[in-house]
FIKE-588107 format. One record per residue: x, y, z of N, C-alpha, C, CB in turn; residue number from 1; residue in one letter. Coordinates in steps of 0.2 Angstrom, whole numbers, plus 5000, padded with zeros to 4 digits. Glycine has a CB too. Example, Ala and Ser with C-alpha at 12.3 -4.5 7.8 and 13.67 -1.06 7.14 Angstrom:
BEGIN
n_xx;n_yy;n_zz;ca_xx;ca_yy;ca_zz;c_xx;c_yy;c_zz;cb_xx;cb_yy;cb_zz;resi;resn
5066;4972;5039;5062;4978;5039;5066;4984;5039;5057;4978;5045;1;A
5064;4989;5035;5068;4995;5036;5064;5000;5039;5070;4997;5029;2;S
//
This chain:
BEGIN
n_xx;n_yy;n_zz;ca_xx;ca_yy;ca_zz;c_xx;c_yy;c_zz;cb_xx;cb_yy;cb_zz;resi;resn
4999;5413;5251;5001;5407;5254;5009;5408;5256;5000;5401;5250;1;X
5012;5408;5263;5017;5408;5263;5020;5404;5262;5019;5410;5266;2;X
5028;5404;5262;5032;5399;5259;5037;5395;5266;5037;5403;5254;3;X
5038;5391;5266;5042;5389;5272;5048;5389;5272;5041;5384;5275;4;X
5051;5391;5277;5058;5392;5278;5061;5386;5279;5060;5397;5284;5;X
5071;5385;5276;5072;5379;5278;5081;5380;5280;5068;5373;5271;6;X
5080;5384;5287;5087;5386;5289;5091;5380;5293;5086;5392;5293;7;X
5098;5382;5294;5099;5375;5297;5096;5376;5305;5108;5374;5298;8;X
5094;5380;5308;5093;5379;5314;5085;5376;5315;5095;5387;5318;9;X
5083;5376;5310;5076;5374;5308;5073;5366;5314;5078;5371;5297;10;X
5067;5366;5319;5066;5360;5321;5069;5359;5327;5067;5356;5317;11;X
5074;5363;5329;5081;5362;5333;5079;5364;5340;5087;5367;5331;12;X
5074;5366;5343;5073;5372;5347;5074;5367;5352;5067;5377;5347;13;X
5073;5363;5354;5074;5356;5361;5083;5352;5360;5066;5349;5359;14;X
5083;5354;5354;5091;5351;5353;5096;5355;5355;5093;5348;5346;15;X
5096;5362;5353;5100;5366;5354;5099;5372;5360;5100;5368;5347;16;X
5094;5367;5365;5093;5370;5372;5097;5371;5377;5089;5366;5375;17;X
5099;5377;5381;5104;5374;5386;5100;5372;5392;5109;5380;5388;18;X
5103;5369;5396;5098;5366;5405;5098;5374;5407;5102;5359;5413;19;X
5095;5371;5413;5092;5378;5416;5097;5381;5419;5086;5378;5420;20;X
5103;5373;5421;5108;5376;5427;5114;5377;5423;5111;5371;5434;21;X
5113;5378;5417;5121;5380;5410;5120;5386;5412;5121;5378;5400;22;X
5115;5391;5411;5113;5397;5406;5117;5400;5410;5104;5400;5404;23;X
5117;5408;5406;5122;5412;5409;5128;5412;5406;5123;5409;5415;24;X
5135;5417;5410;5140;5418;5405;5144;5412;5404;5145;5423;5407;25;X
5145;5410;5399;5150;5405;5396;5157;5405;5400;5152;5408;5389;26;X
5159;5401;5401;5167;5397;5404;5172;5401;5399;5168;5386;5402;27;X
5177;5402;5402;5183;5405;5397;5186;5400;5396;5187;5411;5400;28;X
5187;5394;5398;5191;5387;5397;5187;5384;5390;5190;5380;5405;29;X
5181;5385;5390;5181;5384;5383;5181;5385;5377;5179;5384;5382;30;X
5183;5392;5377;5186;5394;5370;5193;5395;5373;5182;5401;5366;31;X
5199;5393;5376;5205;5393;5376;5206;5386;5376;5207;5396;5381;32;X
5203;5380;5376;5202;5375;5375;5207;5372;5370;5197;5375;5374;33;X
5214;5369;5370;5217;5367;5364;5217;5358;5363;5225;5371;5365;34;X
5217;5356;5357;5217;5350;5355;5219;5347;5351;5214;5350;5353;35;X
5224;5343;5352;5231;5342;5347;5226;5337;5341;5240;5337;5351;36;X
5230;5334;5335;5226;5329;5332;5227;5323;5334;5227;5328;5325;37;X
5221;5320;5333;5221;5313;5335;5216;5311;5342;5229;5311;5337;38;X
5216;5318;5344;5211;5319;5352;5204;5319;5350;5212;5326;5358;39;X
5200;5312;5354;5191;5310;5353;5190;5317;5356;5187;5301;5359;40;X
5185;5319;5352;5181;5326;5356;5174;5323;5353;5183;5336;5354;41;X
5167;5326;5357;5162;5324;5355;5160;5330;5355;5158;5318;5358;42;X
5155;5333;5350;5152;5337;5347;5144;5341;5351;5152;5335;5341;43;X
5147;5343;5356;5141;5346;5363;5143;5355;5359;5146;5345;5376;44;X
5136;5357;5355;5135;5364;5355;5133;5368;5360;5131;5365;5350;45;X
5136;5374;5357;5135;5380;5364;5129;5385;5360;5145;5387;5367;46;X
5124;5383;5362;5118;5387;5359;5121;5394;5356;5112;5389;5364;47;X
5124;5399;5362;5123;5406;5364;5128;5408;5358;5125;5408;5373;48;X
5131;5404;5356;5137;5405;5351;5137;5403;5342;5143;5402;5354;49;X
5135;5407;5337;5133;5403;5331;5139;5403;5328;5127;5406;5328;50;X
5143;5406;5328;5148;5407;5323;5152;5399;5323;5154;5415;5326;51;X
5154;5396;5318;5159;5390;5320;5153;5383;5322;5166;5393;5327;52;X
5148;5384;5323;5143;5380;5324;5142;5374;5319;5138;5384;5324;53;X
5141;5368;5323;5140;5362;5314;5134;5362;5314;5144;5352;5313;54;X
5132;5357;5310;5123;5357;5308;5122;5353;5313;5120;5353;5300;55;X
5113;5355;5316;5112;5349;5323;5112;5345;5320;5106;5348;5326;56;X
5110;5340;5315;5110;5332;5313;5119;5330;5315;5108;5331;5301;57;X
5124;5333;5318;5128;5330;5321;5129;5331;5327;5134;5331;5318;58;X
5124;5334;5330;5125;5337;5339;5126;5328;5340;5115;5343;5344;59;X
5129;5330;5347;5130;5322;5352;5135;5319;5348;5124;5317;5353;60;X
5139;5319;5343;5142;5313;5340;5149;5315;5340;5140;5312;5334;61;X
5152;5309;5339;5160;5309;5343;5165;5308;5336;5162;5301;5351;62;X
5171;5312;5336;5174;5313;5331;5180;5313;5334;5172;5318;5329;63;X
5187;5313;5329;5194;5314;5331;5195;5321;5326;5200;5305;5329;64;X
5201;5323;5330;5203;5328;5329;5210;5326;5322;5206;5332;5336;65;X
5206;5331;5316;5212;5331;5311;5219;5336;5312;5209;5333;5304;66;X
5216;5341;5313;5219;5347;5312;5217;5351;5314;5220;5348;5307;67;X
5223;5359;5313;5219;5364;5317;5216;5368;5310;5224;5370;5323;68;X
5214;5372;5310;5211;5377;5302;5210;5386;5307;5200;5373;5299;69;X
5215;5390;5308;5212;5396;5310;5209;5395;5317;5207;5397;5304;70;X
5205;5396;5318;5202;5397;5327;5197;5390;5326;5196;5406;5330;71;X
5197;5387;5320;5193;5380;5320;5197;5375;5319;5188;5380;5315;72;X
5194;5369;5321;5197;5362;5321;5192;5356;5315;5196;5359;5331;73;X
5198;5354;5312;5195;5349;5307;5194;5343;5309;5199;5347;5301;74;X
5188;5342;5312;5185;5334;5314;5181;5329;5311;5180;5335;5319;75;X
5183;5325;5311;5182;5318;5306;5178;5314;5311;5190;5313;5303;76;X
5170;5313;5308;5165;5311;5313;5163;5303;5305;5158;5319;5316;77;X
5158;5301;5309;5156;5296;5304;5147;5296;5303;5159;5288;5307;78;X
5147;5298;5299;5139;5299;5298;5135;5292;5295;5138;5305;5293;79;X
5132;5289;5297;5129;5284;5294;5134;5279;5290;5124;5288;5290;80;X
5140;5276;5291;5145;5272;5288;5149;5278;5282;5140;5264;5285;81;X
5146;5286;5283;5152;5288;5280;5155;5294;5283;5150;5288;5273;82;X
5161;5293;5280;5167;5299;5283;5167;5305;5281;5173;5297;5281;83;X
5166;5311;5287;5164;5315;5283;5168;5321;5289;5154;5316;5282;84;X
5172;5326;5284;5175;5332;5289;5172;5337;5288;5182;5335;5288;85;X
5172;5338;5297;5167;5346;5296;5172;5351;5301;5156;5344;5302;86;X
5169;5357;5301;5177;5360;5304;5171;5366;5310;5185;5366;5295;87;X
5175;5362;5315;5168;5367;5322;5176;5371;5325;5161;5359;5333;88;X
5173;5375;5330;5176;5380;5336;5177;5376;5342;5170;5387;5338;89;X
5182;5378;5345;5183;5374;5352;5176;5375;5356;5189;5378;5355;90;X
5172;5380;5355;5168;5381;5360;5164;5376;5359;5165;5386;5359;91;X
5164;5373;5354;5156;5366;5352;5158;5358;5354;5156;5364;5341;92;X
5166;5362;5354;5168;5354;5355;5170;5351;5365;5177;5355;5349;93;X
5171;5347;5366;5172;5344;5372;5175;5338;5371;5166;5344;5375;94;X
5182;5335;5376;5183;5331;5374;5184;5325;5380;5188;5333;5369;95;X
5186;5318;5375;5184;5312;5379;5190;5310;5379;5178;5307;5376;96;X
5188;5305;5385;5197;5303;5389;5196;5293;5385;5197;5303;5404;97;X
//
């Protein structure tokens, strides 16, 4: 009997889809992308890129910027009424006016 796997990308395969008109090479404005603290970004994953990636269960959700950490940013999202820092790549991130 096998055993089942339980990775984060697990169930994901429609969540962590690009459209048909994204695919293709990546924007260079998104990883030069800079973000001071305090700036709303909402948490749009770039499939093609795993490195710096958060767990789907936060894809779509909108966050302020703590801090920078290295080539990652410390974002303070709210999960279910609680506060939780998760630290993504500019590439994941996208931000709101």
């Amino acid at each position: 009997m096998s055993i089942r796997k339980y990775g984060s990308r697990r169930k994901s395969r429609s969540k962590l889809r690009k459209n048909i008109r994204d695919r293709g090479k990546i924007s260079i404005t998104r990883y030069l992308q800079e973000f001071k603290s305090g700036d709303k970004v909402l948490l749009d994953a770039e499939p093609a890129i795993q490195k710096g990636m958060y767990h789907p269960r936060y894809h779509s959700l909108a966050g302020i910027i703590i801090n920078k950490r290295g080539n990652a940013y410390e974002v303070k999202i709210n999960d279910n009424g609680k506060d939780k820092n998760i630290f993504v790549r500019s590439v994941h991130l996208r931000g709101i006016k």
